[in-house]
One Martini backbone bead per residue (centre of mass of N, CA, C, O) as a GRO file, in nm:
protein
  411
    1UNK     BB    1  -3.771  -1.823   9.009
    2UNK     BB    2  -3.548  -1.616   8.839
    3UNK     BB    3  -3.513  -1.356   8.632
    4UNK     BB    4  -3.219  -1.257   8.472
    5UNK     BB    5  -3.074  -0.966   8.354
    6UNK     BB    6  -2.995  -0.639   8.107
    7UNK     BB    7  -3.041  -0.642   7.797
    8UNK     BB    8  -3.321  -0.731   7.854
    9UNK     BB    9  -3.542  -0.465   7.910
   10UNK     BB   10  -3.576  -0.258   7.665
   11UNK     BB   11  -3.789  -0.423   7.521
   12UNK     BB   12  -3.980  -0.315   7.770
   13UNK     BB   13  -4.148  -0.184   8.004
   14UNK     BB   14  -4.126   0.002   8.199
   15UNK     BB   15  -4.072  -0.152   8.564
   16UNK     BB   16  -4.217  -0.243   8.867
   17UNK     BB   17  -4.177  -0.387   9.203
   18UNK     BB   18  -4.444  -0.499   9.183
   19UNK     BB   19  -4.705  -0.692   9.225
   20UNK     BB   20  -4.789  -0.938   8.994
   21UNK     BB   21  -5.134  -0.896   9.085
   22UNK     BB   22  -5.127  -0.579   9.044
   23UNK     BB   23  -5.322  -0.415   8.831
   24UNK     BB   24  -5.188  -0.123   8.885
   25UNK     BB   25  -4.911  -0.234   8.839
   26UNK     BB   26  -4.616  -0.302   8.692
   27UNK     BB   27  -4.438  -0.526   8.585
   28UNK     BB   28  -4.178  -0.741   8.677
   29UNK     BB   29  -3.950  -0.860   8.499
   30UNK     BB   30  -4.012  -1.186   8.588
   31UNK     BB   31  -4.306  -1.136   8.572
   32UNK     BB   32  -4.288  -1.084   8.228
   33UNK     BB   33  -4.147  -1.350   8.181
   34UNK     BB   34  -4.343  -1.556   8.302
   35UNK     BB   35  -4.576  -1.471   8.106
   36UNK     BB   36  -4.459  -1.543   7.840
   37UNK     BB   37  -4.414  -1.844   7.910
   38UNK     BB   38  -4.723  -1.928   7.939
   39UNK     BB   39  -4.763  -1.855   7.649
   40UNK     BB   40  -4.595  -2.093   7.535
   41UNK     BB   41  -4.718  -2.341   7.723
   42UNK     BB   42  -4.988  -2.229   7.701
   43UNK     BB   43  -5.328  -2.114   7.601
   44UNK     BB   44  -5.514  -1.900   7.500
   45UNK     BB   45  -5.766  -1.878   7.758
   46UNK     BB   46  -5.713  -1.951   8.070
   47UNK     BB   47  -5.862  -2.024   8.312
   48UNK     BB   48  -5.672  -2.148   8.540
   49UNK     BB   49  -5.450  -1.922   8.493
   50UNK     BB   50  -5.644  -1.669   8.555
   51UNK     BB   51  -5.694  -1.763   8.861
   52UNK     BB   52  -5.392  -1.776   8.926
   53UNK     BB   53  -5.308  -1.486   8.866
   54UNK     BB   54  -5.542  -1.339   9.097
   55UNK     BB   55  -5.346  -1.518   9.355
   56UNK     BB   56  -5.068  -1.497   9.212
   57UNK     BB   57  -4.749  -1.486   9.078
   58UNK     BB   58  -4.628  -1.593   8.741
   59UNK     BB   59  -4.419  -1.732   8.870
   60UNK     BB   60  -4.520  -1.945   9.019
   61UNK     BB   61  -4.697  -2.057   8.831
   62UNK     BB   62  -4.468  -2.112   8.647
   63UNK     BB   63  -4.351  -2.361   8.832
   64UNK     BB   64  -4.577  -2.538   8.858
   65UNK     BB   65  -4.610  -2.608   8.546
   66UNK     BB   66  -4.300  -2.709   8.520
   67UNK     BB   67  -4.348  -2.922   8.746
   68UNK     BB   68  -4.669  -3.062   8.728
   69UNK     BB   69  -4.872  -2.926   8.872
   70UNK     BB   70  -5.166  -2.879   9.015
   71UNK     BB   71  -5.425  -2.660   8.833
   72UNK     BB   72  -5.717  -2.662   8.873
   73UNK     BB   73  -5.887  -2.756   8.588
   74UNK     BB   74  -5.622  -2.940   8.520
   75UNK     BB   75  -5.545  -3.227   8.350
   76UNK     BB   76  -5.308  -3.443   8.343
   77UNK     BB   77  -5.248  -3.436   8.024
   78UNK     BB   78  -5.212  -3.182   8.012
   79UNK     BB   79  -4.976  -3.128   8.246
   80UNK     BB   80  -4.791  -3.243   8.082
   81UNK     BB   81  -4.781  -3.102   7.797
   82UNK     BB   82  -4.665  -2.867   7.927
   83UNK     BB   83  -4.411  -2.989   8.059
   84UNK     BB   84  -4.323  -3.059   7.759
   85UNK     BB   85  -4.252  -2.765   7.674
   86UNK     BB   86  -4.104  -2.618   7.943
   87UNK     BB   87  -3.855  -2.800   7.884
   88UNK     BB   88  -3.589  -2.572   7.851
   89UNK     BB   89  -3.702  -2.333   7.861
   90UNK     BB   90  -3.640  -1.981   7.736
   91UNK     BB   91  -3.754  -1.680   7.749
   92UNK     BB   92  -3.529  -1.484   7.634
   93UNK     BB   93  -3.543  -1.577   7.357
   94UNK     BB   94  -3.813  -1.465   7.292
   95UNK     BB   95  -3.684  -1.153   7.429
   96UNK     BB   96  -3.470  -1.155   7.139
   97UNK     BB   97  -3.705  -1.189   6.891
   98UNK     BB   98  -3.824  -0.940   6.954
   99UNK     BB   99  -3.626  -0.716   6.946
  100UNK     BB  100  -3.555  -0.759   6.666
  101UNK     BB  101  -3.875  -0.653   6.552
  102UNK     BB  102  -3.978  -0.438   6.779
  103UNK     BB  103  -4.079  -0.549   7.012
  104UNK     BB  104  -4.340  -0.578   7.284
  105UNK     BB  105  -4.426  -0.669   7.639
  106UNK     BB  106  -4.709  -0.678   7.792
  107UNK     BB  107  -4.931  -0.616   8.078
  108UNK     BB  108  -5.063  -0.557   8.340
  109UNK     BB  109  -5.052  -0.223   8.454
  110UNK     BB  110  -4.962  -0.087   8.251
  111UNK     BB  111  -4.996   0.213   7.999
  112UNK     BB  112  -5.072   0.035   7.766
  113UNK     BB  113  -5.310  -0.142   7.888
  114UNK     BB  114  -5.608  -0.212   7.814
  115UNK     BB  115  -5.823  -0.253   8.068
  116UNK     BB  116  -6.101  -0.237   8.024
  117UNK     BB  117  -6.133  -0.390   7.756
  118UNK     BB  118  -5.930  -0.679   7.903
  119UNK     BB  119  -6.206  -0.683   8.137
  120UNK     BB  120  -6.370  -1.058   8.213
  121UNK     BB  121  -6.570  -1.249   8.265
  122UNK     BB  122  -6.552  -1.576   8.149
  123UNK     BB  123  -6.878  -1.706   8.200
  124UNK     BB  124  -7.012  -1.526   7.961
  125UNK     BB  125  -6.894  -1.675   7.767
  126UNK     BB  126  -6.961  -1.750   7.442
  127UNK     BB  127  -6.986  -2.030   7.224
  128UNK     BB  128  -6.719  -2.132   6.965
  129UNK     BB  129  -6.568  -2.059   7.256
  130UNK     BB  130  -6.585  -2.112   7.589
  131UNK     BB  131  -6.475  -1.961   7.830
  132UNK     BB  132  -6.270  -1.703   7.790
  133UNK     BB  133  -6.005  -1.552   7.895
  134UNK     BB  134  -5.835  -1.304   7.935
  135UNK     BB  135  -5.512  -1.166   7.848
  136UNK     BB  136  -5.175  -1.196   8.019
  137UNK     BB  137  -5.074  -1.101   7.767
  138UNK     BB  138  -4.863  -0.903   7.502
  139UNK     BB  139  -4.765  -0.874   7.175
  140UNK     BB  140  -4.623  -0.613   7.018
  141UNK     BB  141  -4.633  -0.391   6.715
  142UNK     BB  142  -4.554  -0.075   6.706
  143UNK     BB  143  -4.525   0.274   6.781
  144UNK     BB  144  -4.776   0.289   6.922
  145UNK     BB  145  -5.036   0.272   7.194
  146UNK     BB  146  -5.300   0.094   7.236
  147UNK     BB  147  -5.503   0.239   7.416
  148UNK     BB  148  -5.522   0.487   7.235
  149UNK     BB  149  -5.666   0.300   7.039
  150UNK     BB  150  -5.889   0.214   7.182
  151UNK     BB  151  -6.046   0.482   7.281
  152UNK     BB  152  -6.100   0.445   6.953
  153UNK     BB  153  -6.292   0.203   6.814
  154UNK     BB  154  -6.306  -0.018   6.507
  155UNK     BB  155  -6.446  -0.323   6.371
  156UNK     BB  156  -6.358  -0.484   6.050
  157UNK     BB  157  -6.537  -0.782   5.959
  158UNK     BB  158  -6.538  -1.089   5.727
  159UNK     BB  159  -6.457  -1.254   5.465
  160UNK     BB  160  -6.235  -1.370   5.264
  161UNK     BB  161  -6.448  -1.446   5.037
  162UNK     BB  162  -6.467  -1.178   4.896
  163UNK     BB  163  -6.623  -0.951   4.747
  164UNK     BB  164  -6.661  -0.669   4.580
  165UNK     BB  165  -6.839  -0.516   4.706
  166UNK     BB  166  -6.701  -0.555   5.005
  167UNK     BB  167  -6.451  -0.470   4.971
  168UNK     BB  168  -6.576  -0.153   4.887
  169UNK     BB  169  -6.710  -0.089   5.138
  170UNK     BB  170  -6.477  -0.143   5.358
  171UNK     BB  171  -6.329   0.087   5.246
  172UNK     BB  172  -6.490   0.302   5.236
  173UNK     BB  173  -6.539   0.281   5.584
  174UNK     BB  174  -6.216   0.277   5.684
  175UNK     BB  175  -6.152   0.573   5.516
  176UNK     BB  176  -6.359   0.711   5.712
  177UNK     BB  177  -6.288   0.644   6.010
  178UNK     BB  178  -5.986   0.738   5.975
  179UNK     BB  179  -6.052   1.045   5.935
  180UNK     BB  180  -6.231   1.047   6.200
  181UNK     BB  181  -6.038   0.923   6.427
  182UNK     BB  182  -6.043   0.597   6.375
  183UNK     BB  183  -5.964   0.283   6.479
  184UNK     BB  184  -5.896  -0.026   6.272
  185UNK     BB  185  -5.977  -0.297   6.311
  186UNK     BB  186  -5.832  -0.639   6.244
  187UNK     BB  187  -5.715  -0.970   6.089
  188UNK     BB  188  -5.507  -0.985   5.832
  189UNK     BB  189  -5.695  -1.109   5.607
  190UNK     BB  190  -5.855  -1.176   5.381
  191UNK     BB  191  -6.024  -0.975   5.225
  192UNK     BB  192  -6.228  -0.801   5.490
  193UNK     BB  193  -5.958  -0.715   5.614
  194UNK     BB  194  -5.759  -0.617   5.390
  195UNK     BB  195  -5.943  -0.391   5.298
  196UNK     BB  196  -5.920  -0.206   5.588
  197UNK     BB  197  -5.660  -0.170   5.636
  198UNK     BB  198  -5.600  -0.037   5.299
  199UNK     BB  199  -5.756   0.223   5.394
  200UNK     BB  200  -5.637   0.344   5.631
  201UNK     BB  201  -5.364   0.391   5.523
  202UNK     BB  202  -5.496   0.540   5.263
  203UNK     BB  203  -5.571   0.780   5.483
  204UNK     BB  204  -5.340   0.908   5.687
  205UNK     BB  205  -5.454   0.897   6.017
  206UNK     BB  206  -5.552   0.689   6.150
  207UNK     BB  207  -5.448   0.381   6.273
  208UNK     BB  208  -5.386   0.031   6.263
  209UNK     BB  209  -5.510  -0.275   6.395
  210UNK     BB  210  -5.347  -0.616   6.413
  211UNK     BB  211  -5.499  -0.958   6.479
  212UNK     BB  212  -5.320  -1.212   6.556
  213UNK     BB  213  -5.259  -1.600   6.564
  214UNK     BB  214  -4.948  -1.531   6.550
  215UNK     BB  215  -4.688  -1.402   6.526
  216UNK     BB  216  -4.553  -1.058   6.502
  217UNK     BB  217  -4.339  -1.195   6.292
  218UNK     BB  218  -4.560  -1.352   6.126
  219UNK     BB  219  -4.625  -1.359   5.821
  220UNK     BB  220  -5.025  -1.448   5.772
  221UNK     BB  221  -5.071  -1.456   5.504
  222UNK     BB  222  -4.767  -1.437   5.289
  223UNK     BB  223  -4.906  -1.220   5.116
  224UNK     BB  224  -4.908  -0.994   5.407
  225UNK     BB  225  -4.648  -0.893   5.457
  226UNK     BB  226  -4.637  -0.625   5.373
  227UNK     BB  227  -4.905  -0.486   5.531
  228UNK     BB  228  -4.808  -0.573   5.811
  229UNK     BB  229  -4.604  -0.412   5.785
  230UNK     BB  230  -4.700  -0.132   5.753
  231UNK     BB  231  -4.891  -0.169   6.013
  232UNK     BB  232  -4.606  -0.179   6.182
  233UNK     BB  233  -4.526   0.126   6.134
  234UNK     BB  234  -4.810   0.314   6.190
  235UNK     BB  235  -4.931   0.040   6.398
  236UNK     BB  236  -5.051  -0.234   6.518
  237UNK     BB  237  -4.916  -0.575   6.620
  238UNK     BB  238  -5.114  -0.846   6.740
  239UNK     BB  239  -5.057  -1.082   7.056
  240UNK     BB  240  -5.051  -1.420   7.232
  241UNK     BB  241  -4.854  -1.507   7.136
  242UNK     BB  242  -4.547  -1.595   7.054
  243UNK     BB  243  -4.224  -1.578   6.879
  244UNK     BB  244  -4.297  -1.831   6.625
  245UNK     BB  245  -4.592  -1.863   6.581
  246UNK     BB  246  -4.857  -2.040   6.457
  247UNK     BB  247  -5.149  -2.105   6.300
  248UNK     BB  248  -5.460  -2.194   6.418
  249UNK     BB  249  -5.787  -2.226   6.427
  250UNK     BB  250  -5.843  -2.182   6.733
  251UNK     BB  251  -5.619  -1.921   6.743
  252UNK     BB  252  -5.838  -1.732   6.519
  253UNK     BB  253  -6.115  -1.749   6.770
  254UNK     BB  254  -5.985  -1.657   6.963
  255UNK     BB  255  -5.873  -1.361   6.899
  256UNK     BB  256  -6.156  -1.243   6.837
  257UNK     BB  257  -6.209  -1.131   7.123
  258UNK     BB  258  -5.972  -0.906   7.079
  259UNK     BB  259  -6.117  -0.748   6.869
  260UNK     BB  260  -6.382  -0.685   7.039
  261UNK     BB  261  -6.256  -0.566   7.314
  262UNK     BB  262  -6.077  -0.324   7.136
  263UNK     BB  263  -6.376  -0.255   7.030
  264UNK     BB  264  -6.667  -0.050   7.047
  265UNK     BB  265  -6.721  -0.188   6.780
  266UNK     BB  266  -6.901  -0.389   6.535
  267UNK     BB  267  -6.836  -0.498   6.188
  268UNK     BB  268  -7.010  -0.691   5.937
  269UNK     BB  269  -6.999  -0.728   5.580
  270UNK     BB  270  -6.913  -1.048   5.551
  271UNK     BB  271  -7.106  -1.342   5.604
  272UNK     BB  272  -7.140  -1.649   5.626
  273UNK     BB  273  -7.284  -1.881   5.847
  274UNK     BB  274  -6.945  -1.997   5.882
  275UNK     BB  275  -6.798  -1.754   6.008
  276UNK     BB  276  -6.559  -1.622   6.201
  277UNK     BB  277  -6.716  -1.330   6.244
  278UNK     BB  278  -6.900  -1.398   6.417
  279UNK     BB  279  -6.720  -1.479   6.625
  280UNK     BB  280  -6.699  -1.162   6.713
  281UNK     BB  281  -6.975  -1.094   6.707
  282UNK     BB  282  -7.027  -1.281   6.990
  283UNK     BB  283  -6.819  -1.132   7.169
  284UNK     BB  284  -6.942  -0.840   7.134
  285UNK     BB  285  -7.181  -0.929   7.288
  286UNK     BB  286  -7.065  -1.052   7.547
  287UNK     BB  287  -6.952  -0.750   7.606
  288UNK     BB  288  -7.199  -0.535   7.512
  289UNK     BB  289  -7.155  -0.457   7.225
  290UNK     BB  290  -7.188  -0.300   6.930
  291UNK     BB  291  -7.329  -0.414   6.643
  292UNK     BB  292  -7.282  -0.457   6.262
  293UNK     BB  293  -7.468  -0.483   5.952
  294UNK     BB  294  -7.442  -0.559   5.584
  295UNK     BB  295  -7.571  -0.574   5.324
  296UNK     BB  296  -7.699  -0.736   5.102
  297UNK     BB  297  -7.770  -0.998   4.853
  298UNK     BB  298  -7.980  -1.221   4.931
  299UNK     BB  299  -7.814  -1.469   4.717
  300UNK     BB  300  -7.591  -1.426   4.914
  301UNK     BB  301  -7.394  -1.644   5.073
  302UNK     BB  302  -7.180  -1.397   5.224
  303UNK     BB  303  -7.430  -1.258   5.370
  304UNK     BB  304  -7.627  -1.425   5.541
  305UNK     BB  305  -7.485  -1.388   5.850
  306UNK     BB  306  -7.568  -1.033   5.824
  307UNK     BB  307  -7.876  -1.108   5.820
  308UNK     BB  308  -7.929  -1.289   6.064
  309UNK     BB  309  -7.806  -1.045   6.262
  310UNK     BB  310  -8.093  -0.847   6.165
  311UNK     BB  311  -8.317  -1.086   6.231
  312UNK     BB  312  -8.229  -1.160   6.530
  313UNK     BB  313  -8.100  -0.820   6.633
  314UNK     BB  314  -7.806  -0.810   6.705
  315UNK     BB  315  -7.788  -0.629   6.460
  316UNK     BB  316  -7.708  -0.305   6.302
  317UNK     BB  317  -7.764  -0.124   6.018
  318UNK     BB  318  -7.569  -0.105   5.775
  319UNK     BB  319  -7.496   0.157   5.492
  320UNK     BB  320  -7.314   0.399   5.650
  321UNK     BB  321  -7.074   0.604   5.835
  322UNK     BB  322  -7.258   0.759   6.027
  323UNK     BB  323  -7.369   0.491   6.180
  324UNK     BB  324  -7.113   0.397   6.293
  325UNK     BB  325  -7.029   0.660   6.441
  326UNK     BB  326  -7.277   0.666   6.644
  327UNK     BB  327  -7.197   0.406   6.814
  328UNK     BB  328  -6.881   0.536   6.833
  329UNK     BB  329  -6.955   0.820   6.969
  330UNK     BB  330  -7.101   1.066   7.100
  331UNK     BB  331  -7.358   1.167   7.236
  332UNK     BB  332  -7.467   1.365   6.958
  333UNK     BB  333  -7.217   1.342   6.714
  334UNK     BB  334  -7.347   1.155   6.497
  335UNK     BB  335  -7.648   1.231   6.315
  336UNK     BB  336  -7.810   1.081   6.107
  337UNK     BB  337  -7.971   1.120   5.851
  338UNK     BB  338  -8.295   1.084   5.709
  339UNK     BB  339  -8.381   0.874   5.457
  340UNK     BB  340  -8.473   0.980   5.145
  341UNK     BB  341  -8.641   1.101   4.833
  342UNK     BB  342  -8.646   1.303   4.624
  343UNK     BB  343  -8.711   1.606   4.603
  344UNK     BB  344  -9.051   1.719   4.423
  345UNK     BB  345  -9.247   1.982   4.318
  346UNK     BB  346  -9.454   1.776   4.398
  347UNK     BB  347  -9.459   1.803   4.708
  348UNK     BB  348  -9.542   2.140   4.813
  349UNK     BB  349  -9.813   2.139   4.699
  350UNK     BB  350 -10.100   2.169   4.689
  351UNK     BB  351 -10.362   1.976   4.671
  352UNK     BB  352 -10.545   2.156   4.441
  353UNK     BB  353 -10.283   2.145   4.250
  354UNK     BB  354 -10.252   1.836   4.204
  355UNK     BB  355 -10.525   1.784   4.080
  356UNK     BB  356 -10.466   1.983   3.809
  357UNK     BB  357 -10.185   1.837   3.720
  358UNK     BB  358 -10.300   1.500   3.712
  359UNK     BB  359 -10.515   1.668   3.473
  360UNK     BB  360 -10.273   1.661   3.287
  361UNK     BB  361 -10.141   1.573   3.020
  362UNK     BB  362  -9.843   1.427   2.856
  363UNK     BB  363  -9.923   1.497   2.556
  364UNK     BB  364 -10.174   1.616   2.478
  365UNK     BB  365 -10.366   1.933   2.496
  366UNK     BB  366 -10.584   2.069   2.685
  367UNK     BB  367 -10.850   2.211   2.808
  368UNK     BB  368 -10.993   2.377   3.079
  369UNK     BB  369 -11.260   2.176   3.084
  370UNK     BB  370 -11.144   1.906   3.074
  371UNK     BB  371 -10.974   1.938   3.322
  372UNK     BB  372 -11.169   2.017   3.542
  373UNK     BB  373 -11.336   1.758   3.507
  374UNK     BB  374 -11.078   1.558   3.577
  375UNK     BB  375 -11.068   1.727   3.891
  376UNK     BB  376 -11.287   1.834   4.024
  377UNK     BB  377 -11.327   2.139   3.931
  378UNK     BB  378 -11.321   2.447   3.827
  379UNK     BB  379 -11.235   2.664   3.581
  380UNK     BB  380 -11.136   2.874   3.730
  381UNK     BB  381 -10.914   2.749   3.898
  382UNK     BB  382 -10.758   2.633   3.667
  383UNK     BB  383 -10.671   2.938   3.586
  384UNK     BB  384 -10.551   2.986   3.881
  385UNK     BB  385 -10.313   2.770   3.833
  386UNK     BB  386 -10.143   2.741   3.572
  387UNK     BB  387  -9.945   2.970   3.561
  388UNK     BB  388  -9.765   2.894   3.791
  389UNK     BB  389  -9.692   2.623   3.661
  390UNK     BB  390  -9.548   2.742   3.431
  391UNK     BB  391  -9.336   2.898   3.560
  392UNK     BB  392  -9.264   2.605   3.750
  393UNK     BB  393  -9.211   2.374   3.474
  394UNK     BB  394  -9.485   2.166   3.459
  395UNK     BB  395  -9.633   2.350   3.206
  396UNK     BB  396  -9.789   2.392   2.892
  397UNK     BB  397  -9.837   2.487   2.593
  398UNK     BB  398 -10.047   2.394   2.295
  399UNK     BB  399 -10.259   2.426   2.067
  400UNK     BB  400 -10.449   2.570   2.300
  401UNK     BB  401 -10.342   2.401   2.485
  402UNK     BB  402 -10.266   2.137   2.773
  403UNK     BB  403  -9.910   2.026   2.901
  404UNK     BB  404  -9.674   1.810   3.034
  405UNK     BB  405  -9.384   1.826   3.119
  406UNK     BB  406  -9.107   1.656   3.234
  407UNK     BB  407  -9.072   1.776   3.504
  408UNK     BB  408  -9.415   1.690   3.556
  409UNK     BB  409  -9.412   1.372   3.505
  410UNK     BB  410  -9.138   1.263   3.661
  411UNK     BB  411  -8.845   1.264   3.439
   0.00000   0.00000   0.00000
């Protein structure tokens, strides 16, 4: 069966006559169309449309499980459900839906279509939603590129019922990540997904980029109408699903793959145990990529999730933008400096000046015989450390004796 064009070519990137299983080669109109009708009647991350589509054309395909044929291991009962989805439908509708909203579909081929990224084999993925095969198509909205945005690239996902904490942390992460000319990755729910997404935009230099569990044109949750538009004027939204579809839990878990394969390393702000953040964090580790974990307070039911994934080796301790940096740009290109703590004058001196400023007391002034008893050195020794020491404000003169200053106590 072919799909007779027109009017709606200008919707997708322009295509070419080369054949849709070639994935060095753009796919051809009928192709396009063929791939989006798959998405609409069967759910992504289809092993067997997957190996479907790597010997044969997406028409094919698609005539096939239209017509109720056998395809892989898709049992009847699925191939019926299948075939009663894709009964009277028209993809141009969903590409007339597109057009509207200013969307265009992606495929295997493309120029903005990030091959690299996007190509695993599915029998490695592990995980709440097992052996999940790559996307073979994707529904795209904003003027960005993907391809250049996946780039450089890094996802910041975290839990929805996010603390004040968790929020200004992953603002803080986001709109440094952004500065640094970092594409942020996240899923556009509440929480520490919406607070990456406007810290990037409030930083107005990478682009982001929301993966949705909805249609492109769905804004999700109905709260981030208004975001979601913002970033897909900026930067770009995306999806595997056709336009007018809602979010199911299901959804949400595959979606997560997408998140995790877009973007070069993945962090997590904060996650119950029991956070669908794991679940993108278990994708980037299947996929070989690094992660990364912020910690919180112990106490924190929010963080267990986070503390989890550091104490069992999975991800690296994250905890400034340096860091994360380091992972995610060229080696040695952002080498963060060793934390450690404010140097004090009393770290620089000879060993022994430190003992006998440490006999030095802090209240009342005492004589240089006392002194030199309690530092166990000669009185000679004590009047010729002292002087210095009164120079450089750490020991004072009082009454005949000597007592350190505030500065010599360390405080």
């Amino acid at each position: 069966m072919s799909f007779p064009f027109a009017p709606h070519v200008s919707a997708m990137s322009p295509g070419a006559s080369a054949s849709p299983s070639d994935a060095s080669a753009e796919a051809s109109d009928d192709e396009r169309l063929a791939r989006l009708a798959l998405a609409r009647i069967i759910e992504p991350g289809s092993i067997a449309v997957h190996g479907a589509l790597a010997s044969q054309p997406a028409t094919a395909v698609w005539e096939r499980l239209r017509a109720g044929a056998p395809l892989g291991q898709l049992g009847q009962q699925a191939l019926d459900g299948i075939a009663g989805r894709a009964d009277g439908y028209d993809p141009r509708r969903d590409l007339d839906r597109l057009q509207q909203v200013g969307a265009r579909v992606l495929c295997p081929g493309d120029a903005e279509w990030p091959a690299v990224s996007l190509a695993w084999d599915p029998l490695v993925m592990e995980g709440d939603v097992k052996q999940m095969a790559p996307p073979w198509v994707l529904f795209v909205r904003g003027p960005a590129d993907l391809a250049d945005l996946c780039s450089r690239s890094v996802a910041v996902v975290g839990a929805r019922a996010a603390t004040a904490y968790g929020t200004h942390v992953a603002s803080q992460l986001c709109f440094g990540l952004s500065e640094a000319g970092v594409t942020v990755v996240s899923g556009g729910a509440y929480g520490i997904d919406a607070a990456a997404h406007r810290a990037a935009l409030d930083a107005q230099a990478a682009p982001t980029v929301a993966v949705l569990a909805s249609g492109v044109d769905v804004a999700y949750p109905r709260a981030h109408e208004r975001l979601l538009a913002q970033v897909a004027e900026q930067g770009l939204l995306v999806s595997e699903v056709p336009p007018g579809s809602s979010p199911t839990r299901v959804r949400f878990l595959v979606r997560n793959r997408i998140i995790a394969a877009l973007s070069g390393a993945t962090v997590v702000v904060e996650a119950a145990l029991r956070s669908g953040s794991l679940s993108t964090a278990g994708r980037a580790i299947n996929l070989g990529k690094p992660v990364l974990a912020v910690p919180g307070p112990v106490t924190s039911a929010q963080s267990a999730g986070c503390h989890e994934l550091i104490r069992s080796g999975k991800a690296v301790l994250a905890t400034q933008l340096s860091e994360v940096l380091e992972l995610t740009g060229a080696i040695g290109e952002h080498l963060p400096e060793s934390m450690r703590g404010p140097v004090h004058p009393r770290d620089k001196l000879p060993e022994i000046v430190r003992r006998v400023l440490d006999a030095v007391p802090v209240r009342v002034p005492v004589g240089v015989a006392r002194i030199a008893r309690t530092a166990g050195v000669s009185a000679l020794v004590v009047q010729q450390v002292l002087p210095p020491l009164l120079v450089a404000g750490l020991v004072e003169q009082r009454d005949g004796g000597w007592r350190l200053t505030t500065l010599g106590a360390g405080r």
